[in-house]
C-alpha positions as CSV (number, residue, x, y, z in Angstrom):
1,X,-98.2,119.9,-126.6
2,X,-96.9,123.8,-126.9
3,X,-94.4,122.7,-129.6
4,X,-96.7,120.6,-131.8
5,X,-99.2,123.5,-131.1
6,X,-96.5,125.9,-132.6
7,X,-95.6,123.5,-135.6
8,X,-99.0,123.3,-136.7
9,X,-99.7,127.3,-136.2
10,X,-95.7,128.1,-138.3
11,X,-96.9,124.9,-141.2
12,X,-100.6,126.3,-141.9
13,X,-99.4,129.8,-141.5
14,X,-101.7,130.7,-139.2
15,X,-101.9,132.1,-134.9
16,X,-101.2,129.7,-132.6
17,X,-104.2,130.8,-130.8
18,X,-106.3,129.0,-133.2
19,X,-104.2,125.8,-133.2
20,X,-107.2,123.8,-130.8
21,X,-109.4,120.5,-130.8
22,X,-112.0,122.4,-132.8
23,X,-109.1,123.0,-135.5
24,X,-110.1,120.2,-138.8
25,X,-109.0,120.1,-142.1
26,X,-112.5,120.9,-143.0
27,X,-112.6,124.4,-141.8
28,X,-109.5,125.6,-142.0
29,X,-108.2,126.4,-145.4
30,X,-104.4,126.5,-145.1
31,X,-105.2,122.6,-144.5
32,X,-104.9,120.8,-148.0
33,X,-103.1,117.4,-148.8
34,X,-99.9,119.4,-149.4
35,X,-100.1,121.0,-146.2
36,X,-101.2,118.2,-144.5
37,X,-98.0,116.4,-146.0
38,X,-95.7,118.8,-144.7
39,X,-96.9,118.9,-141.5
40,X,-96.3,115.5,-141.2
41,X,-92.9,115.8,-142.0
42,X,-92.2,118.7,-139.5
43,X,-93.8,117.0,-136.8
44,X,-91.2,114.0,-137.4
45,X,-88.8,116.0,-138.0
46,X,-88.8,117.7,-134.6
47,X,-90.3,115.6,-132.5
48,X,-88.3,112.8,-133.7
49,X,-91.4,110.7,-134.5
50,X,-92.6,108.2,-137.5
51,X,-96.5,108.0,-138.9
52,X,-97.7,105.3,-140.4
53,X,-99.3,105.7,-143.1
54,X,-102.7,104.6,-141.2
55,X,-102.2,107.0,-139.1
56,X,-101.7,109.8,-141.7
57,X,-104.7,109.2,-143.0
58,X,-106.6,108.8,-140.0
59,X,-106.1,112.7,-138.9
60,X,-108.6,115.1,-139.7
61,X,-108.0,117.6,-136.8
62,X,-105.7,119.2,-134.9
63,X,-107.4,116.8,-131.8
64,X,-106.7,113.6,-134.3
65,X,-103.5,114.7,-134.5
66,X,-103.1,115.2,-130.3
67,X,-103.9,112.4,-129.6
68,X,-101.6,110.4,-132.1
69,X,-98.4,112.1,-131.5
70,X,-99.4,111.5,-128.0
71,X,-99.7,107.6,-128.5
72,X,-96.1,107.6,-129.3
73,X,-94.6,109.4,-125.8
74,X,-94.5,112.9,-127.0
């Protein structure tokens, strides 16, 4: 979980000390729809995984997130 912990911290520009289950799109401003987009994408990229679209949609936290990308091996 370190590296999708350090893709999320290098993607919202922000310390990978903050990058926790308590992290949400809600509080954390860096997180918009572009963002969230482009996180996405870097998390596929190098973990070699694919989102559905259901499960894009479905994150609203860094935990959300977790827990997906661990459904899939990772």
């Amino acid at each position: 979980m370190q590296n999708l912990k350090k893709i999320v911290a290098k993607v919202l520009d922000i310390d990978e000390i903050k990058v926790n289950d308590s992290l949400t799109m809600s509080n954390a401003e860096q997180w918009d729809s572009f963002n969230h987009l482009l996180l996405i994408s870097e998390i596929e990229k190098e973990l070699g995984i694919t989102f559905f679209i259901q499960e894009v949609e479905k994150i609203k936290s860094f935990k959300d997130l977790r827990e997906i990308v661990l459904s899939k091996g990772r």
